[in-house]
C-alpha positions as CSV (number, residue, x, y, z in Angstrom):
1,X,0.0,0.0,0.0
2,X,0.9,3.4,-0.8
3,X,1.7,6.1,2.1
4,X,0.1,9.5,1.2
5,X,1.2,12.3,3.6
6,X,-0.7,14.4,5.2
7,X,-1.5,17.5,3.5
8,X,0.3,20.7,4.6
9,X,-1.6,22.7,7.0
10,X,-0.5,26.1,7.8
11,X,-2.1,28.5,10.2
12,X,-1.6,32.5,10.9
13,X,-3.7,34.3,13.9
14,X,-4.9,37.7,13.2
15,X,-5.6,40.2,15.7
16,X,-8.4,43.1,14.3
17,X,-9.5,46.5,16.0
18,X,-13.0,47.0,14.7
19,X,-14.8,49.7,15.4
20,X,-16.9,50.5,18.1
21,X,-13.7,49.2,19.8
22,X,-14.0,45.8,19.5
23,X,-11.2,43.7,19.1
24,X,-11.5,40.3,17.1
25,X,-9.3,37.2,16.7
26,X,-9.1,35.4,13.7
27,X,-7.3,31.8,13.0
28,X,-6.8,31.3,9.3
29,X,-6.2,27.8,8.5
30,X,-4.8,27.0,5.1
31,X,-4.5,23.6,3.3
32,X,-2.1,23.1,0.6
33,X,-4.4,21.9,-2.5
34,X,-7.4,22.6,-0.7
35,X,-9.9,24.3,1.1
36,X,-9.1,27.6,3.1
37,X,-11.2,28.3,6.3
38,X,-11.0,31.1,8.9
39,X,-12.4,30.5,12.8
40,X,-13.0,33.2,14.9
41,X,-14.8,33.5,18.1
42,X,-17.2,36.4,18.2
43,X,-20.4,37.4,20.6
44,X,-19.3,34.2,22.7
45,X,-20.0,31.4,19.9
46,X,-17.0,29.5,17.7
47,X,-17.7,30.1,14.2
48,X,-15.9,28.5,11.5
49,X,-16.2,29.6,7.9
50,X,-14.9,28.4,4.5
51,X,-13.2,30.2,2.2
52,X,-15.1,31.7,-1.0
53,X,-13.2,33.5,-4.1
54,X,-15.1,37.0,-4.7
55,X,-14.0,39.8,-7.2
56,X,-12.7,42.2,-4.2
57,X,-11.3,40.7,-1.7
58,X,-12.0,37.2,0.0
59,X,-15.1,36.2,1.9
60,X,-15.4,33.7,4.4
61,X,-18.9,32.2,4.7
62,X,-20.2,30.1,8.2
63,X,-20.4,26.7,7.8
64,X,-23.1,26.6,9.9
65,X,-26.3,28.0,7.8
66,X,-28.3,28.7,10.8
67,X,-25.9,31.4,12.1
68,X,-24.6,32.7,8.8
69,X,-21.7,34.9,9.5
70,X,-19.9,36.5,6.8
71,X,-16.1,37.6,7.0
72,X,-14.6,40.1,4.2
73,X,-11.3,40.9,3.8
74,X,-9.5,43.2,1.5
75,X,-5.6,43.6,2.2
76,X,-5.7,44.3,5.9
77,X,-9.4,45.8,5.9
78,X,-12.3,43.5,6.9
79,X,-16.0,43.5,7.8
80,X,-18.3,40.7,9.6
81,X,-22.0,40.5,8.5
82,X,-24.3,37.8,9.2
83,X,-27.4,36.9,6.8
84,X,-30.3,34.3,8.1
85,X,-30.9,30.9,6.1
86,X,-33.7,32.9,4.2
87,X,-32.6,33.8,0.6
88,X,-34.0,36.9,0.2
89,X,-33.1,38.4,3.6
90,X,-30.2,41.2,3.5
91,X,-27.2,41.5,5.1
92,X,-26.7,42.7,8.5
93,X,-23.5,44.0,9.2
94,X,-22.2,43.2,12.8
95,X,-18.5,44.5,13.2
96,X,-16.9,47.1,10.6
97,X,-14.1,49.1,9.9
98,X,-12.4,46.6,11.3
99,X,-8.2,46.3,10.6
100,X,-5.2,44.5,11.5
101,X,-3.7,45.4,14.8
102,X,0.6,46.2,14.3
């Protein structure tokens, strides 16, 4: 039997400053060849969300459909949303204006 290695996993923590002065901590986990994911711990629940190519930036979308949080990132500028289940409801931003801490 062939051994196949375990993919490459490699993992940077971010620190934001969002304003309203709310600080945010973001794990982004990366595997070589595959998926991307961020998890991030925000209004006291673990949320981890996968990875989605957009034309500005990168979005990160919950996992979990029932609490839909959205994570946007452009260079060191980021935003979290949530959106219910529902198709058609709108986007309701939670945290903005939020950036990388030095």
């Amino acid at each position: 039997a062939r051994h196949h290695p375990w993919p490459h996993l490699r993992q940077l923590n971010a620190t934001y400053h969002c304003e309203g002065d709310v600080e945010l901590q973001v794990s982004y986990l990366n595997i070589d060849d595959g998926p991307s994911f961020a998890a991030m711990l925000h209004d006291g629940r673990l949320s981890m969300l996968q990875h989605r190519v957009i034309a500005s930036g990168a979005q990160y979308i919950a996992l979990d459909d029932q609490h839909s949080l959205r994570w946007h990132t452009k260079g060191e500028e980021a935003r979290l949303s949530f959106r219910e289940a529902d198709h058609t409801a709108e986007e309701e931003e939670l945290l903005s204006d939020c950036r990388v801490s030095q």
